[in-house]
Backbone as JSON Lines, residues from 0, in Angstrom:
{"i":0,"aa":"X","n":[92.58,161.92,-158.44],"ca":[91.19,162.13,-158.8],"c":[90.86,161.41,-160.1]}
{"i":1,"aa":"X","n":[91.65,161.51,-160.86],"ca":[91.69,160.67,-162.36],"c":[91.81,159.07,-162.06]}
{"i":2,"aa":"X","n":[92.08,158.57,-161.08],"ca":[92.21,157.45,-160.77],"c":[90.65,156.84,-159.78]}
{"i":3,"aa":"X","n":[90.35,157.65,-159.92],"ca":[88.96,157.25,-158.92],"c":[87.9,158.02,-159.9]}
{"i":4,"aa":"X","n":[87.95,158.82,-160.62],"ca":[87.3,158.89,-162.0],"c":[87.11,157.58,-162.97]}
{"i":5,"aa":"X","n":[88.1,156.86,-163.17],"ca":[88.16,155.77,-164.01],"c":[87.72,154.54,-163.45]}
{"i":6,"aa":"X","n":[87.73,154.47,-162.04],"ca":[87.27,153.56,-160.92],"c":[85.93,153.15,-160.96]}
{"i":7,"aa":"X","n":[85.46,154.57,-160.99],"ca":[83.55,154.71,-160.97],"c":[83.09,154.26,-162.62]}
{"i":8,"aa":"X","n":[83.88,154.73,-163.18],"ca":[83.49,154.76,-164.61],"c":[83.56,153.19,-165.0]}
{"i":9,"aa":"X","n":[84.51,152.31,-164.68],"ca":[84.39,151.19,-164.22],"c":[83.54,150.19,-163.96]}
{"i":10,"aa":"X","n":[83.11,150.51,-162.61],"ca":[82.08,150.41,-161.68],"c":[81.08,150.16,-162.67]}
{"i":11,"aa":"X","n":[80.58,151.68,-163.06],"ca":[79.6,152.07,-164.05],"c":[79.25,151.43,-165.05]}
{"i":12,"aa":"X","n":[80.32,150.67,-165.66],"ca":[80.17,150.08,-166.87],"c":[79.73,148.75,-166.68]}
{"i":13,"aa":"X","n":[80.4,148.14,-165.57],"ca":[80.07,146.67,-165.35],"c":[79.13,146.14,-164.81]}
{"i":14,"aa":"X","n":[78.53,146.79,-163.6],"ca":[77.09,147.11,-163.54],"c":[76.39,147.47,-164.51]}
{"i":15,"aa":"X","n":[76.24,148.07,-165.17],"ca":[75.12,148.57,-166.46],"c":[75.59,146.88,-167.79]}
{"i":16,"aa":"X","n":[76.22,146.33,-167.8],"ca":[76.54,145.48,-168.23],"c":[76.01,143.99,-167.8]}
{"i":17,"aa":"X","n":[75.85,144.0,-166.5],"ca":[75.69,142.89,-165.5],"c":[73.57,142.94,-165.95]}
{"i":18,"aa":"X","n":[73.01,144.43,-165.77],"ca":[72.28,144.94,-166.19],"c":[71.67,144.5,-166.75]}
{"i":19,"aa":"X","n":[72.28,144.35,-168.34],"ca":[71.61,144.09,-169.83],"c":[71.63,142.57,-169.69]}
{"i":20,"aa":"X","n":[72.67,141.58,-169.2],"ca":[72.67,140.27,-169.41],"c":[71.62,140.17,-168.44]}
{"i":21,"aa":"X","n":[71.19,140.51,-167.12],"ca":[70.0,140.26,-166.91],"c":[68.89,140.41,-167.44]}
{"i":22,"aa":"X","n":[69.04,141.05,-168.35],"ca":[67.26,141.49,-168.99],"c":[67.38,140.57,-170.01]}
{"i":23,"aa":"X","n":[68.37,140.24,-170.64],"ca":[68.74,139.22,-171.77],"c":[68.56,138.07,-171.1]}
{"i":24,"aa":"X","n":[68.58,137.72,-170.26],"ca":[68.08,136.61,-169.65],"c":[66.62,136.23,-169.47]}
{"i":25,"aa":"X","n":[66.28,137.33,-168.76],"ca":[65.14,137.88,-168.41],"c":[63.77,137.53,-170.27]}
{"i":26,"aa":"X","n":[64.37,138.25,-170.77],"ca":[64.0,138.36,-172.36],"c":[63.57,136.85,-172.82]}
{"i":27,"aa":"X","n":[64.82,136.0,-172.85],"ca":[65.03,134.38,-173.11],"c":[63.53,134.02,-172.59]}
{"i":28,"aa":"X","n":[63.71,133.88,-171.45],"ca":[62.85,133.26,-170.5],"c":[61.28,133.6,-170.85]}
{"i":29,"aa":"X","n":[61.41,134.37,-171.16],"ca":[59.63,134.8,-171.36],"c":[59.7,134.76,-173.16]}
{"i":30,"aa":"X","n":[60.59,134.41,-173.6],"ca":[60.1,133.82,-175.28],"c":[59.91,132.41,-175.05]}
{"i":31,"aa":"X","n":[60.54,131.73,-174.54],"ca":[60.58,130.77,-173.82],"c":[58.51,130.35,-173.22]}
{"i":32,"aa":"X","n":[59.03,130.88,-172.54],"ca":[57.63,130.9,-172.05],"c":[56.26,131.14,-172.76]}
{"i":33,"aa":"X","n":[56.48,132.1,-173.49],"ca":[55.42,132.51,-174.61],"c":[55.41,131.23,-175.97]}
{"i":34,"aa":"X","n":[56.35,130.82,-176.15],"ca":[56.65,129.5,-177.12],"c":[56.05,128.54,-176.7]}
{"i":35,"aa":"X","n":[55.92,128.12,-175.42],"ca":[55.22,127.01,-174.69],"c":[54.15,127.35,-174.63]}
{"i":36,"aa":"X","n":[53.32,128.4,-174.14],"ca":[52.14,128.61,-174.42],"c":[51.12,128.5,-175.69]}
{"i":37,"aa":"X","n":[52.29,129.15,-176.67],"ca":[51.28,128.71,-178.35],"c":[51.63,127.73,-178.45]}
{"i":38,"aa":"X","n":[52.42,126.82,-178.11],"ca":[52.16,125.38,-178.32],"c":[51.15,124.94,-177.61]}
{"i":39,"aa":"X","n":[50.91,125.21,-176.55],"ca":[49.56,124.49,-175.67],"c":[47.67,124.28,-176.5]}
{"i":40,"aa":"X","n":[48.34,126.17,-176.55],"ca":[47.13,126.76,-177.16],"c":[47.08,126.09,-178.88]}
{"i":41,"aa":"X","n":[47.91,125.81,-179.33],"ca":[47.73,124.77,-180.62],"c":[47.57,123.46,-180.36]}
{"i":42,"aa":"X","n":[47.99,122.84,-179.49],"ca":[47.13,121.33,-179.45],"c":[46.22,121.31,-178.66]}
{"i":43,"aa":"X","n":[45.63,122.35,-178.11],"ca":[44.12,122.41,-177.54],"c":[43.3,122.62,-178.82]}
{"i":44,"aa":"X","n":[43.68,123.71,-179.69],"ca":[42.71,123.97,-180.89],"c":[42.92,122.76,-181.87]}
{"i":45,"aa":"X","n":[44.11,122.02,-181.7],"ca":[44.05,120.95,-182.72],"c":[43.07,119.47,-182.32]}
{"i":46,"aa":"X","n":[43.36,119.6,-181.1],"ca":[42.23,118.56,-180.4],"c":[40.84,118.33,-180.65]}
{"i":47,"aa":"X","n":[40.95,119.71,-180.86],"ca":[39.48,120.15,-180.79],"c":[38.93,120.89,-182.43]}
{"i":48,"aa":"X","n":[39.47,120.8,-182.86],"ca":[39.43,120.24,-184.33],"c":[39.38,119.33,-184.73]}
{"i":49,"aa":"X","n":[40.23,117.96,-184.37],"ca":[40.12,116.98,-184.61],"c":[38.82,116.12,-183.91]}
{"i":50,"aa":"X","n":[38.36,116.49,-182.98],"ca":[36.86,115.92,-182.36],"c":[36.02,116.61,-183.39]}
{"i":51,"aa":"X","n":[35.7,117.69,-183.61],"ca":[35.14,118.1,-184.95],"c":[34.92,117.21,-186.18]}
{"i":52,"aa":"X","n":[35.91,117.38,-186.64],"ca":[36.64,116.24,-187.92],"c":[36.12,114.55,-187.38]}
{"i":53,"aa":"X","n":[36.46,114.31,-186.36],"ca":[35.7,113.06,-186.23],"c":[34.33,112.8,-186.17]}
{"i":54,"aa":"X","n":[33.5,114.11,-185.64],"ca":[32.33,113.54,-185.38],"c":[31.6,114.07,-186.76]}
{"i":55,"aa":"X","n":[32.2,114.48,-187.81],"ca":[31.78,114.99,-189.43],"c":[32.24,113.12,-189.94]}
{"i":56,"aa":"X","n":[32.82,112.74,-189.62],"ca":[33.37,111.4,-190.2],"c":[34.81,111.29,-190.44]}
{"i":57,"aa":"X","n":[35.27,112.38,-190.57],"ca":[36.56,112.0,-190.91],"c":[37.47,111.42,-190.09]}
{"i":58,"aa":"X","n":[38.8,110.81,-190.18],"ca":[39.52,110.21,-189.42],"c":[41.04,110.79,-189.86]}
{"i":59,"aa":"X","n":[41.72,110.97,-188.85],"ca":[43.1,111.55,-189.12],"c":[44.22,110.24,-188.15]}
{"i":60,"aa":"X","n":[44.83,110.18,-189.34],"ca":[45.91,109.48,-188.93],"c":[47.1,109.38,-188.21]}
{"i":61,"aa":"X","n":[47.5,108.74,-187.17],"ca":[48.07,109.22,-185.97],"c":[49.7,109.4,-186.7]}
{"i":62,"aa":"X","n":[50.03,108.86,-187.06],"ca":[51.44,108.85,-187.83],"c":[51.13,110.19,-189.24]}
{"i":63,"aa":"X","n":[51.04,110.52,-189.38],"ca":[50.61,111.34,-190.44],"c":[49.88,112.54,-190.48]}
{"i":64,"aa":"X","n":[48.89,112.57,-189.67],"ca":[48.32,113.72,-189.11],"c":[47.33,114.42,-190.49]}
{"i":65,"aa":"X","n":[46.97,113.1,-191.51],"ca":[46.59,113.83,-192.63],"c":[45.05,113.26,-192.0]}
{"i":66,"aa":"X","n":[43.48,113.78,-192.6],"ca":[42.48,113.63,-192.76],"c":[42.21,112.67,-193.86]}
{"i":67,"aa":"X","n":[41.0,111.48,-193.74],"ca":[40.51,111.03,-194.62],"c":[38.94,110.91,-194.62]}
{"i":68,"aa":"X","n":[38.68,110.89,-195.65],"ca":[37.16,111.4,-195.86],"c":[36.18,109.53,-195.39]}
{"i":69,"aa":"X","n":[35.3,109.58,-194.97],"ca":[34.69,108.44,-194.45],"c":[34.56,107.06,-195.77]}
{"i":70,"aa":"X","n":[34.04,107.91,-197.07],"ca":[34.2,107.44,-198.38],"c":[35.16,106.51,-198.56]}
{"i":71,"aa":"X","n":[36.31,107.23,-198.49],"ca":[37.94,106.95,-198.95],"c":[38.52,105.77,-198.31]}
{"i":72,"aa":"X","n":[38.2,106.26,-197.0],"ca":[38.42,105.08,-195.65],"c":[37.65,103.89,-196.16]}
{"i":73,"aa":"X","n":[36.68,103.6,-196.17],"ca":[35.7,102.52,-196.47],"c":[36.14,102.01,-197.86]}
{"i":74,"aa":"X","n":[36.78,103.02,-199.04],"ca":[37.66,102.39,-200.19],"c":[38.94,101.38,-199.72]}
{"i":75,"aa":"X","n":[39.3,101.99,-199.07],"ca":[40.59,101.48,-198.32],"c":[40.57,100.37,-197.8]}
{"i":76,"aa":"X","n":[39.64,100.09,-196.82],"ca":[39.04,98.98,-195.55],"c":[39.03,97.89,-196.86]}
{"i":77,"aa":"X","n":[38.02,98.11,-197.77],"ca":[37.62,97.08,-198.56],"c":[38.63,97.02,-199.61]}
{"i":78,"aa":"X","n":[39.81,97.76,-200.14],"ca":[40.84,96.83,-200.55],"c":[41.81,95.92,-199.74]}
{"i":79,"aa":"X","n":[41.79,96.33,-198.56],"ca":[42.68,95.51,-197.83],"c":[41.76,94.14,-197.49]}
{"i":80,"aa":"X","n":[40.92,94.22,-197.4],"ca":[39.66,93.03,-197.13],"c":[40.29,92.02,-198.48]}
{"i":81,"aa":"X","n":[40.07,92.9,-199.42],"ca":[40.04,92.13,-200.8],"c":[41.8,91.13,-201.02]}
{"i":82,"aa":"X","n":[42.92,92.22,-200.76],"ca":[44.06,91.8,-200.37],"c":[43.92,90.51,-199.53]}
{"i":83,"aa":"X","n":[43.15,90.02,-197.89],"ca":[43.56,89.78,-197.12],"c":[42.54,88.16,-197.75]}
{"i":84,"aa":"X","n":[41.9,88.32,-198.61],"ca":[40.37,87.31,-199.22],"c":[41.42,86.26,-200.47]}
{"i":85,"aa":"X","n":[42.85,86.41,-200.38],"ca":[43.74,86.05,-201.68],"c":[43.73,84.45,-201.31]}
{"i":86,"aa":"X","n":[43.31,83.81,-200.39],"ca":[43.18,82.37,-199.93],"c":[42.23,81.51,-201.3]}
{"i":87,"aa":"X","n":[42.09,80.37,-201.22],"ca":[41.43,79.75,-201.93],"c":[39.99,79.09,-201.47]}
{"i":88,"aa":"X","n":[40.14,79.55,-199.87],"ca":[38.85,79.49,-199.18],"c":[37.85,80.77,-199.35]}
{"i":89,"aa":"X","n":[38.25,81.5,-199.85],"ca":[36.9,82.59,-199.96],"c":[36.88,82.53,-201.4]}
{"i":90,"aa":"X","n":[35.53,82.73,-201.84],"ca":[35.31,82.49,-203.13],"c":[35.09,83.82,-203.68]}
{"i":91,"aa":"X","n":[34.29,83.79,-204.86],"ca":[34.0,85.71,-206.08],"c":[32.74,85.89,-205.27]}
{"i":92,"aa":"X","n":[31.49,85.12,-204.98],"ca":[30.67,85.4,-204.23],"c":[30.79,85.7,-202.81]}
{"i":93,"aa":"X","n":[31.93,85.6,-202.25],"ca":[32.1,86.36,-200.76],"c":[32.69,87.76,-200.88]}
{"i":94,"aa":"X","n":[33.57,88.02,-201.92],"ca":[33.92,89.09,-202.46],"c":[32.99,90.15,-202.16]}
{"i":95,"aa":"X","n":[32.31,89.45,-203.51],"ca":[31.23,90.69,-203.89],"c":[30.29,90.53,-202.5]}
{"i":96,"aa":"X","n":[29.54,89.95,-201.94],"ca":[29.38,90.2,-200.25],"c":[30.43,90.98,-199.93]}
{"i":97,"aa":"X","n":[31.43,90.76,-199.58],"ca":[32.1,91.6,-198.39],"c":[32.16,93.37,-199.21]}
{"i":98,"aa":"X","n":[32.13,93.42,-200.66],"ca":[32.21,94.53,-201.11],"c":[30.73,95.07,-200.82]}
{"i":99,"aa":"X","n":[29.32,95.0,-200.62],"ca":[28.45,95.19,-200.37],"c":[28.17,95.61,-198.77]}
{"i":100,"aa":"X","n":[29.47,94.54,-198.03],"ca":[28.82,94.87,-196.56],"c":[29.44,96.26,-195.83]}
{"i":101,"aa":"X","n":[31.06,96.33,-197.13],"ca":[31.9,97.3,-196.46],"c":[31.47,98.91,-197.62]}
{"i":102,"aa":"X","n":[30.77,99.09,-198.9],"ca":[30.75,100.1,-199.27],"c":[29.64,100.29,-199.26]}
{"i":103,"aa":"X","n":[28.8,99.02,-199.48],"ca":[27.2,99.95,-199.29],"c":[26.63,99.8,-197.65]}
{"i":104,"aa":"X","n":[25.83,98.67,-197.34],"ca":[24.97,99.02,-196.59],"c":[25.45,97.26,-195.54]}
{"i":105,"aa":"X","n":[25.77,97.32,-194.07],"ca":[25.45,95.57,-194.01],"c":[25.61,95.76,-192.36]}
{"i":106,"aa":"X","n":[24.63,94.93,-191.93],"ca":[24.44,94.25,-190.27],"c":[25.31,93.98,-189.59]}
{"i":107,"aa":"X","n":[25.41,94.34,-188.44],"ca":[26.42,93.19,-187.73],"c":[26.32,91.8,-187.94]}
{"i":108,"aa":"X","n":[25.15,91.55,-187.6],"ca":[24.92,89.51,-188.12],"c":[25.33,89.52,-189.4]}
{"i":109,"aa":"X","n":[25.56,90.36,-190.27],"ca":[25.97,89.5,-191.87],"c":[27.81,89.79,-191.56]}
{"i":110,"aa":"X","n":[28.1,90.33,-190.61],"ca":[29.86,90.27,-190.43],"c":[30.29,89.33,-189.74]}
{"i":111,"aa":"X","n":[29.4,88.36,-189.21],"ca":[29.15,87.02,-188.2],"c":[30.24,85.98,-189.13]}
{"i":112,"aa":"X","n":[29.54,86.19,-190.43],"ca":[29.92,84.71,-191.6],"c":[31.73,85.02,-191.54]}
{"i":113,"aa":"X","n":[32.38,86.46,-191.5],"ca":[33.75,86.56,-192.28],"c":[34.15,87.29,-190.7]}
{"i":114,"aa":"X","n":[33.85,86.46,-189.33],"ca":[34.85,86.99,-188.52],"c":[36.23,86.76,-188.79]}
{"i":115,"aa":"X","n":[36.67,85.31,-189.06],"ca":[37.91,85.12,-189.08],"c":[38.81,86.07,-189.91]}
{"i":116,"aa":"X","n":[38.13,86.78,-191.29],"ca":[38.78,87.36,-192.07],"c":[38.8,88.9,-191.57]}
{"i":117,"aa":"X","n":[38.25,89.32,-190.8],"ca":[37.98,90.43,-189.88],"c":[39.37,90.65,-188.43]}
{"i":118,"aa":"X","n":[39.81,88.96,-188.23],"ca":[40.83,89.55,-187.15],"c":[41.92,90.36,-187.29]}
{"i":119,"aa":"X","n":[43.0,90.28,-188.57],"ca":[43.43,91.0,-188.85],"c":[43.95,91.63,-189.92]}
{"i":120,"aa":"X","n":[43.52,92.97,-190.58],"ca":[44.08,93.43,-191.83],"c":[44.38,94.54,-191.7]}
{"i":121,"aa":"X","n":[45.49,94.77,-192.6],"ca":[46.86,95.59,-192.61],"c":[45.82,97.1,-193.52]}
{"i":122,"aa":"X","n":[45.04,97.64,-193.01],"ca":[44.95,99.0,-193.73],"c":[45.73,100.15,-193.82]}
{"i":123,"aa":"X","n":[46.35,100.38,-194.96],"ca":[47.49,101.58,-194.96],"c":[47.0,102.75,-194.74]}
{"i":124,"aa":"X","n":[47.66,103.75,-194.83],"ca":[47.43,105.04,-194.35],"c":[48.26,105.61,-196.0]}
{"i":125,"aa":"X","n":[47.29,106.16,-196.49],"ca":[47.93,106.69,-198.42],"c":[49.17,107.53,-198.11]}
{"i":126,"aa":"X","n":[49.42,108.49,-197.28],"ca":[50.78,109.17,-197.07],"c":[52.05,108.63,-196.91]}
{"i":127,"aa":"X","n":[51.82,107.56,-195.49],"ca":[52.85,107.12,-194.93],"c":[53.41,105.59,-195.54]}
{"i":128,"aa":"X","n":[52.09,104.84,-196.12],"ca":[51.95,103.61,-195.88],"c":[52.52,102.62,-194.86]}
{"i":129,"aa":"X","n":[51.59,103.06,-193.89],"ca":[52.13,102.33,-192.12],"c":[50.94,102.01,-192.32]}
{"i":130,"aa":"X","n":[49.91,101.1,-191.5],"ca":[49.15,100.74,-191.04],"c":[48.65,101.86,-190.68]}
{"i":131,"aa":"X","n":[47.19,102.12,-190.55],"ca":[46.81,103.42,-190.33],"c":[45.99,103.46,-188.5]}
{"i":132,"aa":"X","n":[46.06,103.94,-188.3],"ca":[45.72,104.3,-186.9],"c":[44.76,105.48,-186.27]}
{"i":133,"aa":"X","n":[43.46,105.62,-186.03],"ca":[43.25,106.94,-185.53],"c":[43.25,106.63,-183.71]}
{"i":134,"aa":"X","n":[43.2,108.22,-183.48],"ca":[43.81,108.23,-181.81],"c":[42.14,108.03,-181.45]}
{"i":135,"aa":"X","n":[41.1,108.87,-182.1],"ca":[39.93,108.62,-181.36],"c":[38.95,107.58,-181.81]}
{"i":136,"aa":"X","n":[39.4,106.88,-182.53],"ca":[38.46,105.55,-182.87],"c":[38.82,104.81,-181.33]}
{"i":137,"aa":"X","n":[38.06,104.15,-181.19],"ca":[38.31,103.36,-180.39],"c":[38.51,101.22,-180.43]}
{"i":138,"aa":"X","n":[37.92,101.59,-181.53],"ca":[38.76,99.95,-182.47],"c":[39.52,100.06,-183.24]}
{"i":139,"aa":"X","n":[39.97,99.01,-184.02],"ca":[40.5,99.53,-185.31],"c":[39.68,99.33,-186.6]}
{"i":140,"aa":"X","n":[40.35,100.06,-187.34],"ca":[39.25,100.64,-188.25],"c":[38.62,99.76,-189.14]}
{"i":141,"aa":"X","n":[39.01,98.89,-188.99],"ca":[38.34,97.59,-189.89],"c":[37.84,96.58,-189.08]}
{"i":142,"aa":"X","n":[37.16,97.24,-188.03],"ca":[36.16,96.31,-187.64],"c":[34.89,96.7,-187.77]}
{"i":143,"aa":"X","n":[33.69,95.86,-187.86],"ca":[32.65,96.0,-188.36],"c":[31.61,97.39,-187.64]}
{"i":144,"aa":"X","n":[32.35,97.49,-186.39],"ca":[31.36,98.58,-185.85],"c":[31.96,99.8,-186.1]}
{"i":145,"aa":"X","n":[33.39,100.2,-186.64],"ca":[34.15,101.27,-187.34],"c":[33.16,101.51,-188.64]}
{"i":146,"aa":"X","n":[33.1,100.28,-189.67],"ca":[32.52,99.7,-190.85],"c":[30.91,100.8,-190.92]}
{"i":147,"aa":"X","n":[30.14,100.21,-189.66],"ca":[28.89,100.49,-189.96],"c":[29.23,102.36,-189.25]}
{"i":148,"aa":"X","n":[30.07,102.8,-188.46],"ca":[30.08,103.97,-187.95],"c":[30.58,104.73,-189.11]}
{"i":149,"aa":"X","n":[31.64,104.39,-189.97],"ca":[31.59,105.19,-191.42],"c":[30.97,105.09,-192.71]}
{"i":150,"aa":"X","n":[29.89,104.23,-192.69],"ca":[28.81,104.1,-193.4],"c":[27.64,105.12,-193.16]}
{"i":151,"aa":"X","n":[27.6,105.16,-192.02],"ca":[26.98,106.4,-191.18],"c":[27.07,107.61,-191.57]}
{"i":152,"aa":"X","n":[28.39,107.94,-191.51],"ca":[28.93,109.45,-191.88],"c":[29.48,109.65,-193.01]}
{"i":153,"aa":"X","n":[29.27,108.33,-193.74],"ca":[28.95,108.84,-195.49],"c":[27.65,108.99,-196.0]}
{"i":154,"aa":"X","n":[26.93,108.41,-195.56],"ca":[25.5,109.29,-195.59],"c":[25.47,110.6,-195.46]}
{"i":155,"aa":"X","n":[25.85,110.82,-194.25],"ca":[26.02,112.51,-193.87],"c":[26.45,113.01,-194.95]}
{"i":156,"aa":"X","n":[27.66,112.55,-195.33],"ca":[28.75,113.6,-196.15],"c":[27.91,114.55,-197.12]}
{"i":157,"aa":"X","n":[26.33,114.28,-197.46],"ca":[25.65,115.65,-198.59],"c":[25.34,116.36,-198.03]}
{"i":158,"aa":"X","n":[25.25,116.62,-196.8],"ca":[25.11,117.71,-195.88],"c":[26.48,118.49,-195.35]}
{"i":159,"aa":"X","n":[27.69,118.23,-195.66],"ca":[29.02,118.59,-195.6],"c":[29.97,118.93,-196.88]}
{"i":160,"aa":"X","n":[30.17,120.19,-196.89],"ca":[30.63,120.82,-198.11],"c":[32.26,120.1,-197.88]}
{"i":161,"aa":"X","n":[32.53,118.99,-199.47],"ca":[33.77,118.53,-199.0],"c":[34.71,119.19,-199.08]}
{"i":162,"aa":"X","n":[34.81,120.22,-200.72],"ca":[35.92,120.95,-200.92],"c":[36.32,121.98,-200.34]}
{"i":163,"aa":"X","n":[35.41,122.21,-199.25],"ca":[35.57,123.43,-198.24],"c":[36.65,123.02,-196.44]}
{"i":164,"aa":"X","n":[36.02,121.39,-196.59],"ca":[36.61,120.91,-195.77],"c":[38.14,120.45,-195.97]}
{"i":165,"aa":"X","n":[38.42,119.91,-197.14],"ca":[40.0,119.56,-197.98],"c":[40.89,120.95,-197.63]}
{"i":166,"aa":"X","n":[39.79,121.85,-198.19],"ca":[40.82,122.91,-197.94],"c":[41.12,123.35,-196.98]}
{"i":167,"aa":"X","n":[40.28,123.36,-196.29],"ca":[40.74,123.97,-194.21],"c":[41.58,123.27,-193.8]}
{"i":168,"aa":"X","n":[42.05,121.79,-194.56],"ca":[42.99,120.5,-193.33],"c":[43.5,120.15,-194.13]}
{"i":169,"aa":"X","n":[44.33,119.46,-193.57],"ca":[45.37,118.81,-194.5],"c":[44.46,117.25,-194.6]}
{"i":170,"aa":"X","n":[44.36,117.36,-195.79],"ca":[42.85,115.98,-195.89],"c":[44.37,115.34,-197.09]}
{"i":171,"aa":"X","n":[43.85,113.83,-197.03],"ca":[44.36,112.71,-198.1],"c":[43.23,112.98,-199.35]}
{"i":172,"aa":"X","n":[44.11,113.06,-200.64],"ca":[43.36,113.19,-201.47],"c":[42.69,112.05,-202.45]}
């Protein structure tokens, strides 16, 4: 009887054992699962933040993931302009043009004269210094219709509380 006492008890144990590693499994699987979900649910809200953030002006950088203010960007555009103007064919009077067309106010026909200097320039990104990149621009950012689209939304910017916005995102300072 003691031998078939210890049998069951046995039994008993390894089953109730077999038991727990199932639920421990069981357990895994649905953290698992729940982990994938707040990730979803965070690059849906980040998406959609970032369409936000773009259509306020700002631009976030694909390598970096930091915000830059439309201002800053257009500082940027036009030092690399100025960088890319180091030839002996552009003179102090195209300068100061191209600084006029990229911080204040300028046409597509007045970006006609400096296509060539328009095909390609290296704008950094202040965090990473990579070339900067946004996912929802759809040119790159130093072309003239980027140019006049964040000229645009620096206008806006007195209708947009900035230090309220710096602080909600991870903005370039």
């Amino acid at each position: 009887m003691e031998r078939m006492y210890k049998a069951v008890c046995s039994l008993f144990h390894s089953v109730s054992i077999q038991r727990l590693e199932r639920q421990e499994k069981l357990a895994e699987k649905r953290k698992e699962i729940l982990f994938n979900e707040k990730r979803r649910r965070e690059r849906v809200e980040d998406e959609k933040r970032e369409k936000e953030m773009f259509d306020r002006g700002w631009l976030r950088d694909k390598t970096s993931r930091h915000y830059i203010a439309p201002d800053k960007m257009l500082e940027d555009i036009h030092t690399a302009l100025v960088k890319a103007m180091s030839d002996d064919k552009w003179s102090n009077d195209d300068r100061l043009v191209i600084k006029r067309l990229v911080l204040e106010e300028g046409r597509l026909e007045d970006f006609e004269k400096y296509e060539d200097l328009f095909y390609y320039v290296e704008v950094l990104d202040r965090v990473t210094r990579r070339p900067f990149e946004c996912v929802l621009l759809n040119d790159v950012v130093y072309s003239p219709n980027s140019i006049m689209y964040l000229q645009q939304k620096k206008k806006e910017m007195v209708y947009v509380n900035v230090a309220v916005v710096n602080f909600e995102n991870k903005c370039v300072v």
